[in-house]
Structures are given as C-alpha cells and as structure tokens.
Phi, psi and omega in degrees: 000125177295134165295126191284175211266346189255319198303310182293328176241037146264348193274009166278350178237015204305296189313328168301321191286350194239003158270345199279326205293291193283015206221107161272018183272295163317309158282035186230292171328303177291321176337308193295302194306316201289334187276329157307320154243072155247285201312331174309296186268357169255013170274340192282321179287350176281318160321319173302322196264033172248325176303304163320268187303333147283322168254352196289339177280331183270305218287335204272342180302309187310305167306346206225350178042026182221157167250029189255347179244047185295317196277355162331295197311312217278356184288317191297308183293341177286302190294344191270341185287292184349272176289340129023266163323279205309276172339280162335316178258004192274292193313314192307318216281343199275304213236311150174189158326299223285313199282338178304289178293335176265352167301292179347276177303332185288310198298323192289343141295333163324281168000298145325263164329330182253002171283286173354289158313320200299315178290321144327306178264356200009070197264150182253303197284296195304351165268314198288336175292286153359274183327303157336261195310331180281340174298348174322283155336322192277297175252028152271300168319346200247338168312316193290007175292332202287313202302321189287004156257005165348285196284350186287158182264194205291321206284356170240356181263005164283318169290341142339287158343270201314337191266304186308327213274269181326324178276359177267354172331276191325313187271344153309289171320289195326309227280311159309331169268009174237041188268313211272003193285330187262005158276331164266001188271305157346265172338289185341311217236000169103008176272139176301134184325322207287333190292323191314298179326343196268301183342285188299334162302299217291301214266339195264351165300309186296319183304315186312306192265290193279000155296309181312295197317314183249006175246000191275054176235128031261153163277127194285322155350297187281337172275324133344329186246337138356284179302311197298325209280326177309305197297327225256316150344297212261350200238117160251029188296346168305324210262034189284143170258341156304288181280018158276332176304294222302323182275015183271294191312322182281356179258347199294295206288351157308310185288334181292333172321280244270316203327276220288298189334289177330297196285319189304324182294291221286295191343283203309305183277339177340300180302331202288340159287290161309294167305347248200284196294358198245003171241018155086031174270145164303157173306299154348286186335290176329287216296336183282323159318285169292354164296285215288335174292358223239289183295323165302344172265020204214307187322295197297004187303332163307317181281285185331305190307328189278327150334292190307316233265314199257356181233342165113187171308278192300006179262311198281321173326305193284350194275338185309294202283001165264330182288340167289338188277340161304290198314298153333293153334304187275316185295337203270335177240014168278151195301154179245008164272334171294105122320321185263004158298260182341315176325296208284301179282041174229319225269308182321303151320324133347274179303306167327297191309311169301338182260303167329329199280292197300309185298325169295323172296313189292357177260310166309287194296292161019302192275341178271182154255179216245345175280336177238355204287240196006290180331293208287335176279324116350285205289313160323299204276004143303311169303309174308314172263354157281337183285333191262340168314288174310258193325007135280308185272005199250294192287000182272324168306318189306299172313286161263031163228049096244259180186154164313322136340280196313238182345020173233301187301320181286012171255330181284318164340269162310353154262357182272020168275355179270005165275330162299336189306307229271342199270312179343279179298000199019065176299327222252354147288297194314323177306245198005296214277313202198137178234138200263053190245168196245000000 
C-alpha cells in the first residue's frame, strides 16, 4: 500500500507525536514555541509587504506619467497574492506550515528584487511581472496567521490570530517610515529612490522564509492534524448533518468578513497616496499616513484578539463596519490638506480591517476541520486577495473619472454589508450552541 506524504513525514516523530496526542501540557508547549516563531518571521514580513502599499502606485505613476493606472501596481500584487494563497495553502495541507510559508515569502522576494531591476532597466512588463511575484509575500504573510492557531484550543485562537497579526506591527510601521532612508540608500548605490523600500522587502521576505524554514519544527499543521485524526476515531460528532450545515454557513460568513473588510481597505488606501500628492503633501507625508494606517491595522490585535475570543465573533464583526463606515465618511469629508484628518481616517480604516480579519479568520477556523482547514483556508484567502486587487484597480478608475470622496463614501457603504453577513449566518447563536475544535 503507498505510503501518504504526512504519514512520511510523521513517522520520524511518531512516538512524540502519540505522547503529544495524549499530553495537553505538550500541545501548549508547542503552542508557545510555534507562536514565537511566527511573531519572529512576521516582524521580517511585515517591513515586506509595506514597500508595496507605500510606494507601488508612486513608482508605476513615475514610470508611466499617468495616474489612471495608479492601481495597477496594488491589482498586480493583490493578484499575485491570490494565487499565492491557493498554493500556499495546498502546499500547508499536503506537506505542513513550515515548507509552505517559506516558500511563499522566499517567492515574494524574488519579486521584491526584480521590482528593483525593473526600476533600473526601466521596463514596464518586468515591474509589472515583479509586482505579481511580490504579491507572493502578502499572502504568506496574512497566512501565517493560521499557523498560529494550529495547536490553540477554540478559547485561544483569536489571540493566536492576534499575536501573528500584532508582531507584524513593528515591521510594517517601520517599513513606510524608512521610505525616505531607503530612498537615499537607492540614490547611494545608483538606484531609482522610489525602488529602495523594495531593497529592504527583498532581504526582510527572504529573512521572514528562513526563520519559518529552519525554526517551525515540529510544524504545528501536522501535529494538529494528528491530534484531530486521534480524536475523530473515538468522536463522531462531525458527522451530525445539522453541524455541517451550522459550519458551511460559518465558513461562508468568514470569508464574506475578510472578503468585503479586504476590498472597501485596499480601495481606500491605494488612493490615499495619490490623493495626498495632488494636494502638495511630501513623500515624508505619504509615509507617515500610511505608517499609522499600517500600525492600525496590526497594532490593536491583541485587545482586538482578546475581544473575539471574550466577547465573541459577532460583535467584533459588526464593530468592523461601523468603523469602516466613520472611516469612509471622514476621508471623503475631511480637509484633504489636514493631516490629522487624513491620520484619523487611515487610522480608523486600518482599525476596521482588523477588527473584520480577526473575527472573521476566527469564525473560518471555528468551521473547518483540521483534514481540510489548511485547503479551505488557502482557498478563502484567494477570495481575499482578489477582492483587495479588484478593489485597488476599481479605484483608480474611480478616482479619475470621479474623486476620492466619491470612492470613501462608496466604501462605507458597502461596509455596512457585513452586518446583514452576521445576522444571516447567525454566529452570534452559533457562539452560544457549539465550538468546532479538532
């Protein structure tokens, strides 16, 4: 009988692995270790994926003198996110976490590196080819959140979230506030300015895939899935056909969360850069907007993580969308030379996204199994990453046959669809009734 690809690469640990099954002291221990290095490799991806969303829209303006294909860049890196996604998560379920996420991030440096060139050689389809492949980074990072719920119990996995979420703060703030050091560093070695932010992306992806690669042992996926394959013997409560209903709906209204949370953020801030430069703010400016819009969407995950986990899903869902629709609301009618306008509705925007991403991955892990959870989860955030594509390259369009107002109004709109998702699906029963652990 052929041997399966986890079965080959559980059996060099097997004996651990069937102490670990029966020892929750040990799957608290790997809990710890696997969330330590995730917050490790998501400070190096967040300085990655930062380059992109500050500058990828000035540099293709730069290359391209028009501002109608502004939205290019972040549609390309989104879609390149996409498929990504799918692969990434294809890879996890087959083979675990750890060979997956380092791909993932090894590939968005590449990336990273040929947007540079690209800027050099001043080549269009080699930015735009780049752009793609860098988009690599974006959803291996928004992945590794899953890995840190792998080893959590139900009561832990929004903060599990939240900790993946939150350590990517650091590199993320940073990375927009070193746009102009690494523009001068650029300038330095004979590179166009706009390219330096991709320089610090090239090197904080690749550091990011070899932190996973050589510290995610045992990869908690596989040991996870062990455990569920232990439990599910002796537990047939999966095959209740009511909770398979109550978890279709609950993967449904997760992905419907992060979907639209995704597309009204990418929409907004794509422009926000654009819009900022056509009222005479500095580059400085740019980075400082999007530094705090950057840390709001990251910073608060801990309190946010802690919320989900203690007050539920369906509240933090609903809180996403009011916040989004303030956020809307203040860019489109706030001054658009104040800063401290722009500040607040980036910070807010930000703060939305965060409160959607988290309530929603946790409502998603809730609903899967641990036999298909990797896949399906792979599979959701395709969805994720076409929606902030569409909703990047949809703004640019917006934006110069209307205004930026117009596209802020049209997003708060459109977030307040997530309150009907929540009542639809009734999460905020399902908390009540039934938690989904493996």
């Amino acid at each position: 009988m052929p041997v399966k690809n986890s079965e080959k690469v559980l059996a060099p640990q097997s004996a651990w692995l069937q102490s670990c099954i029966n020892s929750s002291e040990k799957q608290q221990q790997l809990y710890k270790r696997t969330l330590i290095v995730i917050v490790i490799s998501q400070i190096f991806g967040g300085a990655g994926l930062a380059a992109g969303i500050t500058v990828g829209a000035l540099l293709a303006q730069n290359m391209m003198g028009t501002d109608s294909v502004t939205g290019i860049p972040t549609a390309l890196f989104t879609l390149g996110s996409a498929g990504t996604a799918l692969l990434v998560g294809r890879l996890s379920q087959r083979f675990g976490r750890r060979p997956g996420l380092a791909a993932g991030f090894l590939a968005g440096g590449i990336g990273a590196i040929g947007v540079v060139v690209s800027s050099l050689t001043n080549s269009i389809l080699l930015l735009f080819i780049s752009l793609l492949i860098y988009g690599a980074g974006t959803a291996t990072n928004l992945q590794a959140r899953y890995a840190g719920t792998d080893m959590a119990n139900p009561a832990q996995r929004a903060k599990a979230i939240s900790m993946a979420m939150v350590s990517t703060t650091f590199g993320a703030v940073a990375g927009p506030n070193l746009v102009g050091v690494m523009g001068d560093f650029a300038i330095s070695i004979g590179v166009p300015a706009l390219a330096g932010p991709f320089i610090l992306a090239a090197a904080a992806y690749i550091l990011a895939g070899f932190v996973l690669f050589m510290f995610l042992r045992p990869d908690p996926f596989i040991v996870a899935k062990a455990i569920s394959d232990a439990r599910n013997k002796t537990n047939h409560l999966e095959k209740s056909s009511n909770l398979a209903s109550i978890k279709r709906r609950g993967i449904f209204a997760g992905a419907g969360i992060m979907v639209l949370t995704q597309f009204v953020m990418m929409a907004i801030m794509t422009m926000t850069p654009i819009h900022m430069g056509h009222h005479g703010h500095a580059l400085n400016e740019v980075g400082l907007v999007i530094g705090f819009h950057i840390g709001a969407m990251f910073l608060p995950s801990l309190l946010t993580g802690f919320l989900v986990d203690k007050i539920g899903r369906a509240p933090m869902a609903i809180a996403s969308a009011i916040t989004l629709l303030a956020s809307g609301i203040l860019a489109a009618a706030g001054p658009a030379d104040s800063m401290a306008a722009l500040n607040l509705a980036l910070v807010l925007l930000g703060l939305g996204w965060n409160f959607g991403l988290i309530s929603g991955t946790a409502i998603l892990v809730d609903s899967t199994h641990a036999s298909t959870r990797a896949k399906t989860q792979g599979s959701i955030d395709v969805w994720i990453a076409l929606s902030g594509a569409l909703g990047g390259g949809v703004s640019g369009i917006v934006v110069a046959y209307s205004s930026y107002a117009a596209l802020s109004i049209s997003g708060a709109i459109l977030s307040l669809l997530l309150i009907p998702i929540v009542f639809w699906a009734g999460i905020h029963q399902k908390e009540k009734s039934i938690s989904v652990s493996d």
